[in-house]
N, CA, C and O of each residue as an XYZ file, in Angstrom:
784
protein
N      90.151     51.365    -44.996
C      88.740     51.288    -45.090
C      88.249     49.863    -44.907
O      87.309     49.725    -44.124
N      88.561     49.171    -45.289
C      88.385     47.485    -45.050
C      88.683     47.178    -43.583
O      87.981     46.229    -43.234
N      89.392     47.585    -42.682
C      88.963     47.817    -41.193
C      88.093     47.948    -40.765
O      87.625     47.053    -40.061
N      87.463     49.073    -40.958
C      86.538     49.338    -40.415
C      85.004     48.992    -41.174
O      83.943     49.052    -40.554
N      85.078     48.737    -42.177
C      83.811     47.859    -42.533
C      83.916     46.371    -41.835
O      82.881     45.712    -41.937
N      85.115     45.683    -41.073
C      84.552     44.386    -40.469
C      84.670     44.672    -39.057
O      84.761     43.643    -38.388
N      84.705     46.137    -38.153
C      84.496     46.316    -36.927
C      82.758     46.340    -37.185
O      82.048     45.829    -36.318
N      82.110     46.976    -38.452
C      81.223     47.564    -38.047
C      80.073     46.525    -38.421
O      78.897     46.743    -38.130
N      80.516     45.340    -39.112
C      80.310     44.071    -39.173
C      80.173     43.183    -38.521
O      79.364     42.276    -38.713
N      80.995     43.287    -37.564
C      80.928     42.466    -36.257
C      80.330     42.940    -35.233
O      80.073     42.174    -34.304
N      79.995     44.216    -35.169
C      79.281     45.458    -34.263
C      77.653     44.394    -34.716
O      77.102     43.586    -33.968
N      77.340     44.676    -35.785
C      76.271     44.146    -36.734
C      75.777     43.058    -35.678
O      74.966     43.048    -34.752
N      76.921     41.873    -36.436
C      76.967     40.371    -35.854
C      76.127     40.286    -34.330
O      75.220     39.517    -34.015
N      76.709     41.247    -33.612
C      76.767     40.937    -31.937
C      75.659     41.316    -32.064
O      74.788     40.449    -31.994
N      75.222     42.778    -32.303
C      73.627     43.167    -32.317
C      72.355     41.860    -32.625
O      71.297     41.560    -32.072
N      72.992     41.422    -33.592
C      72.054     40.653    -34.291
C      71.496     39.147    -33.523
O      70.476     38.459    -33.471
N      73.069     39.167    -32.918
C      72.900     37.859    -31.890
C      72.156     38.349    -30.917
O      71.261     37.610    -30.507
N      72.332     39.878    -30.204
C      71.442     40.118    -29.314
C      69.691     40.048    -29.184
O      68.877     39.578    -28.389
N      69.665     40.843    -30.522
C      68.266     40.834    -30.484
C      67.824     39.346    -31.108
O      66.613     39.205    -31.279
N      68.611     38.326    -31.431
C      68.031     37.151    -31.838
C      67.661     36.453    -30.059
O      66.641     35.921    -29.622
N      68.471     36.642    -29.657
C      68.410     36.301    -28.131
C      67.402     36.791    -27.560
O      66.819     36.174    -26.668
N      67.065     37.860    -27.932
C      66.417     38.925    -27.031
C      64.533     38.078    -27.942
O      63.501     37.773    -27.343
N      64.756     37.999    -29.074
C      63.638     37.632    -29.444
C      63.198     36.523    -28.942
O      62.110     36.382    -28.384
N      64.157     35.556    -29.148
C      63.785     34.246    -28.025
C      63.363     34.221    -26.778
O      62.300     33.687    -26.459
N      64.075     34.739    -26.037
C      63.407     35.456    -24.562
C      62.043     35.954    -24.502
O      61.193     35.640    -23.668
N      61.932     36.706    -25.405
C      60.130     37.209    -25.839
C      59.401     36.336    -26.310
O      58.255     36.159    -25.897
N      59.805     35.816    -27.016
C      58.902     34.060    -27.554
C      58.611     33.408    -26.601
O      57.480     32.968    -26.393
N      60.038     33.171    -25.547
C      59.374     32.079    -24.165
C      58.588     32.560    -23.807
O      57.472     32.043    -23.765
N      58.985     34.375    -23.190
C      57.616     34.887    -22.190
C      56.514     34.837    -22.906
O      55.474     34.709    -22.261
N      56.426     34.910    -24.203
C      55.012     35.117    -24.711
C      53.836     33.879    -24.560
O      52.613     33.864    -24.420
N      55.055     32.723    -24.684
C      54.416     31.326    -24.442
C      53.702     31.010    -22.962
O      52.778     30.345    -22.492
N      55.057     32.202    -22.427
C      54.908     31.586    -20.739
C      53.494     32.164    -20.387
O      52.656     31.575    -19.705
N      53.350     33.446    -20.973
C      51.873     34.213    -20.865
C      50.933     33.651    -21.064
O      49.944     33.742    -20.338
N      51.013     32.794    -22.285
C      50.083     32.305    -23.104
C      49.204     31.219    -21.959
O      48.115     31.150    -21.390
N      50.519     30.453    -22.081
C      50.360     29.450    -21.004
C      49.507     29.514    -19.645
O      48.641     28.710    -19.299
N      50.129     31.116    -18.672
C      49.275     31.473    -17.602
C      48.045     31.858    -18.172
O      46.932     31.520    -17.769
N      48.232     32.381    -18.862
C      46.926     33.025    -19.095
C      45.674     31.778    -19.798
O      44.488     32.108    -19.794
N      46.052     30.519    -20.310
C      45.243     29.369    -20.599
C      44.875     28.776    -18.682
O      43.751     28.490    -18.268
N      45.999     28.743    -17.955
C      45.970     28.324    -16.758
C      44.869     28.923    -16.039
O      44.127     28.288    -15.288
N      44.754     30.479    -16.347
C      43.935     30.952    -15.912
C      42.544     30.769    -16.195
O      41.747     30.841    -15.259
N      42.196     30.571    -17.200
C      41.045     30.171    -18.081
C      40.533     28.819    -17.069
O      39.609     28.691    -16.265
N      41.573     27.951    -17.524
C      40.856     26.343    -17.020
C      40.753     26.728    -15.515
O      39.620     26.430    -15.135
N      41.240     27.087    -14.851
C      41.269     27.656    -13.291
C      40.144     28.207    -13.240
O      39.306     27.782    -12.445
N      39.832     29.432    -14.199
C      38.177     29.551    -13.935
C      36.913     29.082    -13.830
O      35.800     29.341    -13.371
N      37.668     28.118    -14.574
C      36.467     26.846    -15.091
C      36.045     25.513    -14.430
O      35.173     24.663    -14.613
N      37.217     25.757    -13.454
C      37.298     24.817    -12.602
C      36.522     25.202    -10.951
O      35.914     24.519    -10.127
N      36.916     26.599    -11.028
C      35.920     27.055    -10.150
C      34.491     27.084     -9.792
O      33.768     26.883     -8.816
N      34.387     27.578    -11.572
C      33.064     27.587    -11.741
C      32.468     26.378    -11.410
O      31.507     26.402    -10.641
N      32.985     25.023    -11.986
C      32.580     23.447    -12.311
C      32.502     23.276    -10.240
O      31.549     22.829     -9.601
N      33.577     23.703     -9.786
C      33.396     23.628     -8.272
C      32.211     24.060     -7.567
O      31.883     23.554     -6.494
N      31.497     25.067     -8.191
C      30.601     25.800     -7.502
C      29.344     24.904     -8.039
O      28.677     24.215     -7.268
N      29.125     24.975     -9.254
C      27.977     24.130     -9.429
C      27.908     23.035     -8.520
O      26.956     22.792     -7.778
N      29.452     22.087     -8.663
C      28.841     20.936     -8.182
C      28.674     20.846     -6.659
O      28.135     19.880     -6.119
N      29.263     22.120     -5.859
C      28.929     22.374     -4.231
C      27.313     22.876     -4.222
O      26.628     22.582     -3.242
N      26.737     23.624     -5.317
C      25.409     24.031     -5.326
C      23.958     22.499     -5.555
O      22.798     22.380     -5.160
N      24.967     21.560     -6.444
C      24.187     20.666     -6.658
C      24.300     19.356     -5.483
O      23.478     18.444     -5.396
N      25.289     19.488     -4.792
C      25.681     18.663     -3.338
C      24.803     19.421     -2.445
O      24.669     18.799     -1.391
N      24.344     20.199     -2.453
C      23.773     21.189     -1.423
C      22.419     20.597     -1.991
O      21.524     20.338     -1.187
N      22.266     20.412     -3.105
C      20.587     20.399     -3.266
C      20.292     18.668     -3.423
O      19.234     18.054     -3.285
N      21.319     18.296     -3.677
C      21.056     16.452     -3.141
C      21.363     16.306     -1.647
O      20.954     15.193     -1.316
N      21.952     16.997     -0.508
C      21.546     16.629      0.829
C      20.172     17.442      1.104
O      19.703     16.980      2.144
N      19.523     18.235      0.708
C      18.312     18.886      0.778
C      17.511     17.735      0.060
O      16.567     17.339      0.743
N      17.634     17.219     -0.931
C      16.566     15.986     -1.181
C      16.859     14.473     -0.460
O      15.949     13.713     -0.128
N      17.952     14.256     -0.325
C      18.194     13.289      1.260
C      17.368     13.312      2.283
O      16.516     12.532      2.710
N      17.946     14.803      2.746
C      17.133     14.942      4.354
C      15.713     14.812      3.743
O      15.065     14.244      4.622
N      14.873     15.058      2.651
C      13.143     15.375      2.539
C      12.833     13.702      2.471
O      11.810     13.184      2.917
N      14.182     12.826      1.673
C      13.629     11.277      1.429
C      13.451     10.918      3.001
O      12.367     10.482      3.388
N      14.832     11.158      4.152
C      14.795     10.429      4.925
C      13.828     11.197      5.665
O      13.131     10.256      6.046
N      13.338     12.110      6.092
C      11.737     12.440      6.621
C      10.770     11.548      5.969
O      10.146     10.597      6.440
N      10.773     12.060      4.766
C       9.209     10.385      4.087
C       9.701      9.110      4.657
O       8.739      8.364      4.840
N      10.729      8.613      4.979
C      11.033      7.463      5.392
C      10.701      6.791      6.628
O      10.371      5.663      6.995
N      10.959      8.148      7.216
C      10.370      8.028      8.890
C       9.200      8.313      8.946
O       8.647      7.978      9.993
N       8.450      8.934      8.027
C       6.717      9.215      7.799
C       6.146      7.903      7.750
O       5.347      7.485      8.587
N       6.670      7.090      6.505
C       6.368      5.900      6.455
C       6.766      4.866      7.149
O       6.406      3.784      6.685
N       7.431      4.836      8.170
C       7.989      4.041      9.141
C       6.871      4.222     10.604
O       6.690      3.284     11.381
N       6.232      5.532     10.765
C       5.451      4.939     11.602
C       4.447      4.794     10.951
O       3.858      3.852     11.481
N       3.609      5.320      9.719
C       2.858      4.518      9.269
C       2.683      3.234      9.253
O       1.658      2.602      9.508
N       3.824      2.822      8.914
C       3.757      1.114      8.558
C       3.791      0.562     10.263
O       3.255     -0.502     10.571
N       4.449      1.386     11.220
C       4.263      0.897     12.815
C       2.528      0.897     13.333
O       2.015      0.045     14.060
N       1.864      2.057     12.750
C       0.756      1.867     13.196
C      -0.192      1.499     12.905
O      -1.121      1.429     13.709
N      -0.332      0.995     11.184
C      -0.827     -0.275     10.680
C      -0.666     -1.187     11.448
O      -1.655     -1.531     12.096
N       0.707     -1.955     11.672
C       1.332     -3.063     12.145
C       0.219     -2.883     13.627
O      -0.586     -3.771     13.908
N       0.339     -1.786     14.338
C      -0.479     -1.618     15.791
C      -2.216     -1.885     15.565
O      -2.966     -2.240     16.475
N      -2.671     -1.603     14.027
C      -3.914     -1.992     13.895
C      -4.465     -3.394     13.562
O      -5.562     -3.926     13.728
N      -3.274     -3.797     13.021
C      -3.285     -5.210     12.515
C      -3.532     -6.287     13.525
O      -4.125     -7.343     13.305
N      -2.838     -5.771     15.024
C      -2.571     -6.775     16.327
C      -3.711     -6.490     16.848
O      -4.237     -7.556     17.167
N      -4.351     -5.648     17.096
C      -5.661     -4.928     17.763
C      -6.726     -5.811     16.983
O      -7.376     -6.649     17.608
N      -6.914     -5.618     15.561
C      -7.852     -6.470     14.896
C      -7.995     -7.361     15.290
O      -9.039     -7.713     15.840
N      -6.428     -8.424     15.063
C      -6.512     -9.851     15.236
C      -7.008    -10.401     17.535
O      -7.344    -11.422     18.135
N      -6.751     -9.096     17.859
C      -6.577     -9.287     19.584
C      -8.270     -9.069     19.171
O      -8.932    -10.059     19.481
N      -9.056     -7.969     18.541
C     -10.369     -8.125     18.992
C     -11.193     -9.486     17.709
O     -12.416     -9.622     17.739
N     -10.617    -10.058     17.041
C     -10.945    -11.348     15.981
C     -10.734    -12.506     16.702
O     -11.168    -13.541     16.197
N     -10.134    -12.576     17.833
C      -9.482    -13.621     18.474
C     -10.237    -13.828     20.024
O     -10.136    -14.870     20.672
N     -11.132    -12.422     20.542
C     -11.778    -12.651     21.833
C     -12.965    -12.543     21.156
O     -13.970    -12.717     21.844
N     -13.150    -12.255     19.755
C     -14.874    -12.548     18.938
C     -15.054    -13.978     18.776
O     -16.159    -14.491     18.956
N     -14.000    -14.671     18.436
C     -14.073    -16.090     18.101
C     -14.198    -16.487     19.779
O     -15.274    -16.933     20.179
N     -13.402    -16.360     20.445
C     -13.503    -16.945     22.169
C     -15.671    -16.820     22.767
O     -16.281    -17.770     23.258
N     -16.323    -15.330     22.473
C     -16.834    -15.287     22.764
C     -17.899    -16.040     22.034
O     -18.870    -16.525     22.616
N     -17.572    -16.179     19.963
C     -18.774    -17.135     19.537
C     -18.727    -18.440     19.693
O     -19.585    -19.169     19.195
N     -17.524    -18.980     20.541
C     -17.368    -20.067     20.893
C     -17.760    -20.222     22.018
O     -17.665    -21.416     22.303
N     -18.359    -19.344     23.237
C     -18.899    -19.570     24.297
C     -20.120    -19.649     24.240
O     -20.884    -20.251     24.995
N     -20.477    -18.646     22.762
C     -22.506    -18.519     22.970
C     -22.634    -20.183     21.906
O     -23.727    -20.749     21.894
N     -21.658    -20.687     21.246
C     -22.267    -21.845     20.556
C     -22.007    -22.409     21.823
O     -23.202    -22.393     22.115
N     -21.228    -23.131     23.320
C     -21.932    -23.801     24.137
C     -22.862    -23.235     25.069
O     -23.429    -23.858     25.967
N     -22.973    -22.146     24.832
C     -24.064    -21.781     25.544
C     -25.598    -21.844     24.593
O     -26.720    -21.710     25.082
N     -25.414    -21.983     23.735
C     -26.571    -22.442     23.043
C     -27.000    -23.766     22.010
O     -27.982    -24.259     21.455
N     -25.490    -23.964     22.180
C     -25.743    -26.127     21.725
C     -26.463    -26.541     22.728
O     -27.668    -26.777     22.819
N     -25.004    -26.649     23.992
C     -24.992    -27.751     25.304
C     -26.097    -27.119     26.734
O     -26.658    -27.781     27.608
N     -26.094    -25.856     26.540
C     -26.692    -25.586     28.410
C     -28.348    -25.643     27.963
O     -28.978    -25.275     26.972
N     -28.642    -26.214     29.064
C     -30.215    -26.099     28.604
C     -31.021    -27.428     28.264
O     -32.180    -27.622     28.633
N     -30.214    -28.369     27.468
C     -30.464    -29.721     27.195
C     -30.840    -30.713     27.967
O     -30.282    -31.163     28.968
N     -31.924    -31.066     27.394
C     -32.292    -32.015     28.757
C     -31.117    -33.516     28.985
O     -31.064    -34.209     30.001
N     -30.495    -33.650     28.047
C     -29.861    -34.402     28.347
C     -28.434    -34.646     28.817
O     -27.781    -35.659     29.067
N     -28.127    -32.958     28.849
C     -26.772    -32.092     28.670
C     -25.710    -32.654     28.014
O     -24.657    -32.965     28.571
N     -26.031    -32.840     26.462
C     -25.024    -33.354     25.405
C     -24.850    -32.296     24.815
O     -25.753    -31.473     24.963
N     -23.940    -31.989     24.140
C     -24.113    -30.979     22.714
C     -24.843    -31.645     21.455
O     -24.651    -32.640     20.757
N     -26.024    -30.328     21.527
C     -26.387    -30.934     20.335
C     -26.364    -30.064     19.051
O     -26.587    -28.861     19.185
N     -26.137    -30.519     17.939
C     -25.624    -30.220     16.402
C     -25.962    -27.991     16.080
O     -25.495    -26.918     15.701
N     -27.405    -28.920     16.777
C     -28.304    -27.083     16.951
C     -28.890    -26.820     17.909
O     -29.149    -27.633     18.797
N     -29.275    -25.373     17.905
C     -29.404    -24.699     18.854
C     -30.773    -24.852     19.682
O     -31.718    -24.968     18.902
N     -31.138    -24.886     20.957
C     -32.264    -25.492     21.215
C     -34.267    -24.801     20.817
O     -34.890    -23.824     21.232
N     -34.583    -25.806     19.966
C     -35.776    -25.403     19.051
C     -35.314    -25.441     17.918
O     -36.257    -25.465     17.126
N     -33.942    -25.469     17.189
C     -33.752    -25.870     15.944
C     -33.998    -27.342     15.382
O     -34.009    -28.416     15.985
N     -34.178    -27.070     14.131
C     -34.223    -28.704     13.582
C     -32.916    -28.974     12.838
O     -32.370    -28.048     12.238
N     -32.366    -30.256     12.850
C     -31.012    -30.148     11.987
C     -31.276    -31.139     10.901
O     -31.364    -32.366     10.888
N     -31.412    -29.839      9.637
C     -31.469    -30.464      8.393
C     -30.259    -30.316      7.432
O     -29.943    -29.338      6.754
N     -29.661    -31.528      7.543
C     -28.396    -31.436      6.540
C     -28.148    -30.504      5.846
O     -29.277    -30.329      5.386
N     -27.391    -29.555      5.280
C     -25.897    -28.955      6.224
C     -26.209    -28.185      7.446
O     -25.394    -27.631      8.185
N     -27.721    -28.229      7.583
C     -27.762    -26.453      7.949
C     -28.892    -26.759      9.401
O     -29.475    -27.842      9.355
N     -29.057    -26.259     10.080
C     -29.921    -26.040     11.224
C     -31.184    -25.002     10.829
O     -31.020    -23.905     10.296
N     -32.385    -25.543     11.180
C     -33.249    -24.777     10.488
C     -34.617    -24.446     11.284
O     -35.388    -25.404     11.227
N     -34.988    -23.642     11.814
C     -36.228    -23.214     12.589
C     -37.495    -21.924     11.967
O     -37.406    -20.872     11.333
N     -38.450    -22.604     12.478
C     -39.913    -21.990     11.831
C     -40.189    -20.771     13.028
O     -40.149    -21.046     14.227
N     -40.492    -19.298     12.480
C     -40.799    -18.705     13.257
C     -42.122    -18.195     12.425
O     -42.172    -17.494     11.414
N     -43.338    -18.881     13.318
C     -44.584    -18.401     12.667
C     -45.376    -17.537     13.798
O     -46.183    -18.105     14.533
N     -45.138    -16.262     13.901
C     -46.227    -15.298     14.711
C     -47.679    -15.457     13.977
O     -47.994    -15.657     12.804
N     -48.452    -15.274     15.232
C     -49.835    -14.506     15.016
C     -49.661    -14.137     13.812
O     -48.520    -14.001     13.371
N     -51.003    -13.856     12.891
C     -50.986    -12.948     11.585
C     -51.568    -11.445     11.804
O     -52.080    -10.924     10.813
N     -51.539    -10.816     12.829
C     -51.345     -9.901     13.261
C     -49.842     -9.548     12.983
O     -49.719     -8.587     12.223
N     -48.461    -10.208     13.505
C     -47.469    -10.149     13.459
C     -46.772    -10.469     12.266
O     -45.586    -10.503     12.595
N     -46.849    -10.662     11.337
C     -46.785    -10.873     10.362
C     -45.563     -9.943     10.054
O     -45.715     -8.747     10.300
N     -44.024    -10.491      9.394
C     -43.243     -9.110      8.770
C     -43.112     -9.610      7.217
O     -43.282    -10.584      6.483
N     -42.580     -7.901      7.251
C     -41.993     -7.945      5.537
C     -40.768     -9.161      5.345
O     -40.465     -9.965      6.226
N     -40.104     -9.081      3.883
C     -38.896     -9.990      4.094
C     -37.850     -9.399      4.835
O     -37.297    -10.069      5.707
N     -37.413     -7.939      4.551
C     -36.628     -7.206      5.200
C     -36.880     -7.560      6.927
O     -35.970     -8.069      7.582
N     -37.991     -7.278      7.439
C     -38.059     -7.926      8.926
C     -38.138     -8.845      9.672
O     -38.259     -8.814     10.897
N     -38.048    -10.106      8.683
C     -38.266    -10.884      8.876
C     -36.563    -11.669      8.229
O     -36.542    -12.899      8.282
N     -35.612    -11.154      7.819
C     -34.499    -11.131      7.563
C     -33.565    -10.417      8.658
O     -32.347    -10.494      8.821
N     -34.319     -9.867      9.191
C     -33.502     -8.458     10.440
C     -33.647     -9.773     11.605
O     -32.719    -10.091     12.349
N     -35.164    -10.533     11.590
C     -35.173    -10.855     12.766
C     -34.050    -12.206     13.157
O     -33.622    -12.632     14.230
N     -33.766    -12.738     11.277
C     -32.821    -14.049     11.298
C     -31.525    -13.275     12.057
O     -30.888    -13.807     12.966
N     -31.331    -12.338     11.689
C     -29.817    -12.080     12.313
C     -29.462    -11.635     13.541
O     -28.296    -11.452     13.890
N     -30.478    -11.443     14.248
C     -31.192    -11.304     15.401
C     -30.558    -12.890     16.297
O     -29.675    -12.842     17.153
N     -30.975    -13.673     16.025
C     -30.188    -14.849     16.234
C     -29.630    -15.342     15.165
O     -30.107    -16.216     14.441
N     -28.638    -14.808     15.047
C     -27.105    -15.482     14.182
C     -27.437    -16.139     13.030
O     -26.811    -17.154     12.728
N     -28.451    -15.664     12.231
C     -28.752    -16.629     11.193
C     -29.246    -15.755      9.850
O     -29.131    -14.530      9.808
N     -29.719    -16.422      8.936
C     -30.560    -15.830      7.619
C     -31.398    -16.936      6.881
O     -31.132    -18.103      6.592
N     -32.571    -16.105      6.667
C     -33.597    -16.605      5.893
C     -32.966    -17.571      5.052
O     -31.865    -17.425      4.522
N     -33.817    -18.698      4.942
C     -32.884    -20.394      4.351
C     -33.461    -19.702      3.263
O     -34.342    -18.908      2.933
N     -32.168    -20.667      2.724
C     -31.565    -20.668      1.694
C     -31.277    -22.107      0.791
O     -30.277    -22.517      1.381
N     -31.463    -22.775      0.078
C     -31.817    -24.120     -0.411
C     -30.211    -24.294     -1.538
O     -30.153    -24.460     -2.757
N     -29.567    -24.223     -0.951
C     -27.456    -23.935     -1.710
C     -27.481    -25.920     -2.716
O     -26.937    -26.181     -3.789
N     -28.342    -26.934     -1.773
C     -27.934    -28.014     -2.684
C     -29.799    -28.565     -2.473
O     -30.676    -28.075     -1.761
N     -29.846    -29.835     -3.496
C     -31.286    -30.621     -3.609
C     -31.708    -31.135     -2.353
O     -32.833    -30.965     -1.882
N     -30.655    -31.850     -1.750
C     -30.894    -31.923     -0.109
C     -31.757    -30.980      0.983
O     -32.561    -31.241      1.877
N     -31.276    -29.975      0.542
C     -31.978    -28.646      1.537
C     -33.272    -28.499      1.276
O     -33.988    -28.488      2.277
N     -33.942    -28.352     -0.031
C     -34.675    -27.852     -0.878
C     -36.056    -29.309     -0.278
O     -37.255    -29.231     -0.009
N     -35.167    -30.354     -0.292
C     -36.430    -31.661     -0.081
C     -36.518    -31.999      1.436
O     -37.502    -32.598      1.870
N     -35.372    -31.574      2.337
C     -35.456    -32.091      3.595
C     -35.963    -31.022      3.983
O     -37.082    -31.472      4.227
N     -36.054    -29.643      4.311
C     -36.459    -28.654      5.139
C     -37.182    -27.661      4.080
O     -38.374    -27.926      4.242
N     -37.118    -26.935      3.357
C     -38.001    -26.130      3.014
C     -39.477    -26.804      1.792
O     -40.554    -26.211      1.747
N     -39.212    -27.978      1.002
C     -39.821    -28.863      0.482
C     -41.578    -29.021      1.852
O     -42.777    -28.743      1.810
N     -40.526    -29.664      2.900
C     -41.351    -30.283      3.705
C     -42.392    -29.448      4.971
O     -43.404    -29.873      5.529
N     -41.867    -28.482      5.087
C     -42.427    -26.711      5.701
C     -43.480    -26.292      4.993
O     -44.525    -25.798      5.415
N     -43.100    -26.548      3.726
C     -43.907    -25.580      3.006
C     -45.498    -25.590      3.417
O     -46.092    -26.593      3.813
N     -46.012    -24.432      3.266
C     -47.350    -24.110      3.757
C     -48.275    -24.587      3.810
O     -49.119    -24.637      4.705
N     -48.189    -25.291      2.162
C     -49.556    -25.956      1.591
C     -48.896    -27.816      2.742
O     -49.836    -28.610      2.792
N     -47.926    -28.219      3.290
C     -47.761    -29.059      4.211
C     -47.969    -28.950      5.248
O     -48.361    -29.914      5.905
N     -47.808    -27.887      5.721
C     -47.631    -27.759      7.341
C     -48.826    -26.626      8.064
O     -48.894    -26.185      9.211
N     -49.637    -26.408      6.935
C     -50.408    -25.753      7.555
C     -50.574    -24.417      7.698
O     -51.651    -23.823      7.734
N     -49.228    -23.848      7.798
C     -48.502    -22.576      8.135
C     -49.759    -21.483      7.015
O     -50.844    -21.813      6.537
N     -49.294    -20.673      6.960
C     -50.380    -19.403      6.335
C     -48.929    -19.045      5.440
O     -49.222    -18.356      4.462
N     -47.494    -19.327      5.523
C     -46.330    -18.851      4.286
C     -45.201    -18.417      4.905
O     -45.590    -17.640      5.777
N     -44.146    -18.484      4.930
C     -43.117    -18.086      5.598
C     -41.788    -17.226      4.402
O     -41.628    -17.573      3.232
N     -41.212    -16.403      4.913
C     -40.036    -16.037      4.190
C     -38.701    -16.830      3.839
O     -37.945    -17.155      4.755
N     -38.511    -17.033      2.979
C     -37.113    -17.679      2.451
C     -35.999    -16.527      1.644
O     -36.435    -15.450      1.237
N     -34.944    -16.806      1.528
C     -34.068    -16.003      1.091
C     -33.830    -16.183     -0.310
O     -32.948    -16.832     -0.872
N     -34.829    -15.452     -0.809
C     -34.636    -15.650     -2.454
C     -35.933    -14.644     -2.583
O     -36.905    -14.892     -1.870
N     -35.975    -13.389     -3.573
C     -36.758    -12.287     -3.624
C     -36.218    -11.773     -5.081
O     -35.148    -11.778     -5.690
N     -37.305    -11.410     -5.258
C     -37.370    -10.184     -6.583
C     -36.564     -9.235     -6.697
O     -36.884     -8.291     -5.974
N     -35.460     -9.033     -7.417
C     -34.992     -7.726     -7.231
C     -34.682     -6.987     -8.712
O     -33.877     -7.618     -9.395
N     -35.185     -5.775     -9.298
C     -35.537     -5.313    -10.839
C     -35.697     -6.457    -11.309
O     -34.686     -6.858    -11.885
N     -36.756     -7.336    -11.310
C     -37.183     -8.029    -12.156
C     -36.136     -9.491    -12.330
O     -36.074    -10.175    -13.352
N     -35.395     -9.724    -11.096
C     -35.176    -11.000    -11.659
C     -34.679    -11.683     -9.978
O     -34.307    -10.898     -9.106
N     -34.738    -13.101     -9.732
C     -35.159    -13.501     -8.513
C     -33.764    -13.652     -8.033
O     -33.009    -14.093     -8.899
N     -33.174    -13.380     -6.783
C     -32.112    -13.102     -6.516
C     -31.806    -14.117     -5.282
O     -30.709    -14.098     -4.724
């Protein structure tokens, strides 16, 4: 009898080693599962993280291409400013040519002595300024407004007395109760009540 209780002992033994083996084997795979199956997870996640960021690459070259259109919007803008800017200065530059032809055409031609002179011919030149009396008939008579229309009419405006000089050399010495005149317009008027 002691025979066969250590065959059936060792029968035991081997079993025991087997399924200890066998359990280990199931432990790895279970890990190994574990493992794919985490692999799988982050793999999803990685997909996912892929897709967003191909969806959000997709929508930053869609706001690219819209910047670089405004870019070229504003590129000929700023070209055809730049084209208004040259045009200005091309028609600022044959305005100056031409008020530089009517000042010798109205200093120098005409003069009896053909000099240039300071002002224009029938002006008087009263320090700073050039200064002429236009007294019509009193029939003809204008408002200040028309009689302001008519200064600019020839290149000028109703005097104006800017220093004490002006005030004693030319409009001082005009004045009506001097010269006879019936009153002339100057550039200085009423406006709501206070003299402008």
């Amino acid at each position: 009898m002691h025979s066969l209780w250590m065959i059936f002992t060792s029968e035991l033994s081997e079993d025991n080693a087997k399924q200890t083996a066998e359990i280990l084997n199931l432990t790895s795979r279970i890990q190994e599962l574990e493992t794919r199956k985490n692999l799988t997870v982050q793999y999803d996640n990685l997909i996912q993280a892929y897709t967003v960021s191909e969806s959000n690459n997709t929508n930053l070259s869609a706001e690219e291409q819209e910047q670089n259109k405004l870019n070229q919007e504003l590129e000929t803008k700023k070209k055809n400013l730049t084209q208004q800017i040259q045009n200005m200065e091309t028609n600022w530059n044959e305005l100056n040519i031409s008020r530089a032809q009517w000042s010798i055409d109205s200093y120098c031609l005409g003069n009896i002595d053909d000099k240039c002179q300071p002002c224009q011919f029938g002006w008087g030149l009263s320090q700073p300024s050039c200064d002429a009396i236009n007294d019509p008939p009193s029939p003809r008579w204008k408002t200040w407004e028309e009689a302001r229309e008519d200064c600019k009419g020839e290149n000028s405006d109703l005097a104006v007395a800017h220093i004490p000089a002006e005030k004693n050399d030319f409009i001082d010495t005009n004045s009506p109760f001097s010269s006879g005149t019936n009153g002339y317009w100057i550039g200085l008027r009423v406006e709501d009540g206070k003299w402008k």
